[in-house]
RORO-747236 format. One line per field, with one value per residue: residue number from 1; residue in three letters; chain; z negated, x negated, y negated of N, C-alpha, C, CB in turn. Coordinates in pm, 1 decimal, decimal comma. Each point is the difference from the previous one (the first is absolute). Last residue first. Glycine has a CB too. Example, Ala and Ser with C-alpha at 12.3 -4.5 7.8 and 13.67 -1.06 7.14 Angstrom:
BEGIN
resi <- [2_1]
resn <- [SER_ALA]
chain <- [A_A]
n_up <- [-708,0_-207,5]
n_east <- [-1285,0_89,4]
n_north <- [225,0_509,2]
ca_up <- [-6,0_0,0]
ca_east <- [-82,0_89,0]
ca_north <- [-119,0_-119,0]
c_up <- [-73,0_0,0]
c_east <- [77,0_-90,0]
c_north <- [-109,0_-120,0]
cb_up <- [214,5_-124,6]
cb_east <- [-118,4_189,2]
cb_north <- [62,8_117,3]
END
This chain:
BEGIN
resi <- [67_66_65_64_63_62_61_60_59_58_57_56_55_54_53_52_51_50_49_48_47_46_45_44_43_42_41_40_39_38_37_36_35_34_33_32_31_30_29_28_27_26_25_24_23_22_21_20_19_18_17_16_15_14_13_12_11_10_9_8_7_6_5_4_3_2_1]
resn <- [UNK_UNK_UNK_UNK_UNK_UNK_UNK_UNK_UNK_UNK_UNK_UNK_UNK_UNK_UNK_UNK_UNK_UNK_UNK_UNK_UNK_UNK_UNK_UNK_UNK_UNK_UNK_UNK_UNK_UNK_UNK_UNK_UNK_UNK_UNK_UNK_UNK_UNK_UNK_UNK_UNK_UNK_UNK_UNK_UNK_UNK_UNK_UNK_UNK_UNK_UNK_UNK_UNK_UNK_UNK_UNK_UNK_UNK_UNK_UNK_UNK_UNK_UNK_UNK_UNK_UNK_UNK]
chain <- [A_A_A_A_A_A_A_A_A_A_A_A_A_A_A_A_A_A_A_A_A_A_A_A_A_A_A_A_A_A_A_A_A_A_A_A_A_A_A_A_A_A_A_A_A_A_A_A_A_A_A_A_A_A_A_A_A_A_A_A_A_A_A_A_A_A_A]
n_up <- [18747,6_-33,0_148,0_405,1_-250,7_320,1_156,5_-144,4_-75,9_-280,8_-365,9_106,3_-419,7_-321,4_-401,1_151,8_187,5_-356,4_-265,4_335,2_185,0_-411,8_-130,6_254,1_-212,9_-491,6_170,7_59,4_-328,1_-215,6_193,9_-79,2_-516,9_-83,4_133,5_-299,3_-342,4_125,7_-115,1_-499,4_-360,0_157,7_177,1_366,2_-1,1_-90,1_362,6_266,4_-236,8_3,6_412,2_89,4_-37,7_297,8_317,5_-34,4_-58,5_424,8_170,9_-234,1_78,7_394,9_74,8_-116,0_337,3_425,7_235,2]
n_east <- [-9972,0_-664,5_-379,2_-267,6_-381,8_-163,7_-708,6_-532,0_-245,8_-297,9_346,6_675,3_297,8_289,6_-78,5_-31,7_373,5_178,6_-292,3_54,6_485,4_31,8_-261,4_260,2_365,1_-195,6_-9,7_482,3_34,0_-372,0_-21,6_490,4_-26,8_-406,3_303,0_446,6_-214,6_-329,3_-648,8_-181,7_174,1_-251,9_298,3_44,7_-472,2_7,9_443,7_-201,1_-435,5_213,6_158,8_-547,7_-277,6_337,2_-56,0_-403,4_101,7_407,3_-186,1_-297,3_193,0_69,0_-539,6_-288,5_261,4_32,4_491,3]
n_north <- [-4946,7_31,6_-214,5_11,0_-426,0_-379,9_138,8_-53,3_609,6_218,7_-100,7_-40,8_-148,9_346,7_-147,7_-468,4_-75,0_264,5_-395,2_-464,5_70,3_62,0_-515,2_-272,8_258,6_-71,9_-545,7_-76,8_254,6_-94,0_-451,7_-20,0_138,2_-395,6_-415,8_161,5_-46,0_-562,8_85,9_-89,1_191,6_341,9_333,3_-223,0_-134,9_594,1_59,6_-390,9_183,9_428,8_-195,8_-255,3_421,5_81,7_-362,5_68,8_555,7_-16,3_-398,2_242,9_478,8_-212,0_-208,6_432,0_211,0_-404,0_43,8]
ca_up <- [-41,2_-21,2_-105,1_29,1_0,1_-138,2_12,8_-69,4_25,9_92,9_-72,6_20,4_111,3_142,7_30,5_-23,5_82,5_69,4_-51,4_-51,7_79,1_73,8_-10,7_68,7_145,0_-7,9_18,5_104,8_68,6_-12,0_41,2_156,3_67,7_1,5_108,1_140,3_23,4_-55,9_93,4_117,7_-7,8_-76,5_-108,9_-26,1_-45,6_-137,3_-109,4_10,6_-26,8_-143,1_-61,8_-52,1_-85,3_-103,3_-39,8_-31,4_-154,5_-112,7_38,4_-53,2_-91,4_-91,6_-28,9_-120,2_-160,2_-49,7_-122,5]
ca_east <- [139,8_137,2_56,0_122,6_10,3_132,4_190,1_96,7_97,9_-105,6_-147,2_-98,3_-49,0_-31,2_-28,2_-75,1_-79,9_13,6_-40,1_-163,3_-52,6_10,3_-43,2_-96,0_19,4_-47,4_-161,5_-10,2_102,0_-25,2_-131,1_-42,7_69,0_-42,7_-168,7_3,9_-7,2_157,0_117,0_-64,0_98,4_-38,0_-23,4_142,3_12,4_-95,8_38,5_151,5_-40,7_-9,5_175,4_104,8_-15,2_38,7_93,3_-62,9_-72,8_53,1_102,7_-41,4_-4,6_159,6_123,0_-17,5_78,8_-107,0_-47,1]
ca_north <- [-126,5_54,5_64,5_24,8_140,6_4,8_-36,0_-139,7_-107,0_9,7_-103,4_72,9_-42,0_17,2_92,0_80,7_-12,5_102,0_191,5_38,5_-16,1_136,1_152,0_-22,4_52,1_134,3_73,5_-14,3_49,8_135,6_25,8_-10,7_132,6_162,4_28,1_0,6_182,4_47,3_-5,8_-57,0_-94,6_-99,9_-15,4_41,5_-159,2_-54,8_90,0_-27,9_-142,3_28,4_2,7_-98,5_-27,1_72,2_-39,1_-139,0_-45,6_132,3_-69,3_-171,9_11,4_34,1_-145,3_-61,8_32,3_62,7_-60,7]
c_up <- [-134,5_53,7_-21,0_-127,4_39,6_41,9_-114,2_34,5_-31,3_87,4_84,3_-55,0_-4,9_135,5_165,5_9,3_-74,1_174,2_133,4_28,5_41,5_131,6_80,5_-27,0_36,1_157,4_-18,4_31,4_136,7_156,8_22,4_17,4_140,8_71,5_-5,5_141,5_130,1_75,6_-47,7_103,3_106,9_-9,5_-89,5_-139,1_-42,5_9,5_-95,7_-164,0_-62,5_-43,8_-146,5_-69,1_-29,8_-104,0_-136,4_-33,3_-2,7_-139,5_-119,6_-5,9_-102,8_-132,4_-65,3_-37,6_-96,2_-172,8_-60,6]
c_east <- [36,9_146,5_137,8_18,7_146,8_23,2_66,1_138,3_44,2_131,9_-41,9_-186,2_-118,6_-68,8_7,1_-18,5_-159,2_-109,5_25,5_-0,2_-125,4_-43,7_16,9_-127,3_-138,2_10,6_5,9_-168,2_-29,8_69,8_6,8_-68,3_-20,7_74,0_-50,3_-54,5_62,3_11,8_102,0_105,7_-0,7_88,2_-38,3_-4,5_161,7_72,2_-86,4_43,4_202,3_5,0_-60,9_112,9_91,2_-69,3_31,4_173,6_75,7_-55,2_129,1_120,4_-36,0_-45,0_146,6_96,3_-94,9_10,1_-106,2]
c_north <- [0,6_-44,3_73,7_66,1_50,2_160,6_22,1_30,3_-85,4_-154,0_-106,9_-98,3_82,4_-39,5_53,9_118,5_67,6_-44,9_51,0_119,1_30,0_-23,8_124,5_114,3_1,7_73,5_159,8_101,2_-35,1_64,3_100,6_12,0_-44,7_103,5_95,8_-23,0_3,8_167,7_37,2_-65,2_-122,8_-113,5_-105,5_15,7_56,4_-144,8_-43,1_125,6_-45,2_-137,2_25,4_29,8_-195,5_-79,2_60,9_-6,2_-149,5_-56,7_63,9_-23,3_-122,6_12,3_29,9_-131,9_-36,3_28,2_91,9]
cb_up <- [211,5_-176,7_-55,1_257,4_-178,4_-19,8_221,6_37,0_41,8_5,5_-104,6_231,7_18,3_-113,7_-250,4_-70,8_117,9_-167,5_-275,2_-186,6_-40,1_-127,5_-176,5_0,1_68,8_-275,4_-114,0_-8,9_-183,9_-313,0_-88,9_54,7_-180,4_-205,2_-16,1_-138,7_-253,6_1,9_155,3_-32,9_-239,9_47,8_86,9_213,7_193,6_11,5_120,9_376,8_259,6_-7,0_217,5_160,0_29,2_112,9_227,8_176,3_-0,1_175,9_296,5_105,0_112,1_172,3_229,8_37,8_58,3_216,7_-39,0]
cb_east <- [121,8_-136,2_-143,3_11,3_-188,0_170,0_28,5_-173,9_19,8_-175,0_-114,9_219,2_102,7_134,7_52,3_6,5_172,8_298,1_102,0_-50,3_145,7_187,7_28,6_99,3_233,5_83,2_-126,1_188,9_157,6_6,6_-105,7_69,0_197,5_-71,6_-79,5_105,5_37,8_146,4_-109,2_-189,0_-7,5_-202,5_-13,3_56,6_-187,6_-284,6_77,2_38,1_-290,1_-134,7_200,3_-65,6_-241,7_37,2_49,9_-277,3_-291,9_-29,6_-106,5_-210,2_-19,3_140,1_-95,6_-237,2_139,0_-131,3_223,7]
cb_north <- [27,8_38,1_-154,3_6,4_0,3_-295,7_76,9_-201,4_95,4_367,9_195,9_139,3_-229,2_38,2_-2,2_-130,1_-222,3_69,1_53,7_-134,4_-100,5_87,3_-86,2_-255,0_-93,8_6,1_-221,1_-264,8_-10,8_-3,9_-121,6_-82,4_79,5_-48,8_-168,7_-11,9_111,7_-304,5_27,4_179,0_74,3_76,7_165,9_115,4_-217,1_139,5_194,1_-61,9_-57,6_220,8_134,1_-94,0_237,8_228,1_-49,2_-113,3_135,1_242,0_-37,2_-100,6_211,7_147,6_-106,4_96,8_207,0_-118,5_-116,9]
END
């Protein structure tokens, strides 16, 4: 994965959960859609993030992040 896509891919879920947190406030959605948005989207972030930080500029693969 190329690290401009994990980082797209990173921005596009972090800025729905915010989103999911202004309509929660505004009364929009019920607070239990916010919390599944939150619950399902912070695993996918971190993911992001660690494919990002560890992919390389110049490659497309996935990177060996560990166990």
């Amino acid at each position: 994965m190329k690290k401009k896509t994990a980082f797209r891919l990173m921005v596009v879920v972090a800025v729905v959960s915010g989103l999911a947190l202004v309509l929660a406030r505004a009364g929009t959605i019920p607070e239990w859609l916010y919390l599944a948005v939150l619950v399902a989207g912070f695993p996918l972030f971190v993911v992001f993030l660690g494919l990002w930080w560890m992919a390389r500029e110049g490659d497309a693969d996935i990177p060996f992040m560990g166990y």
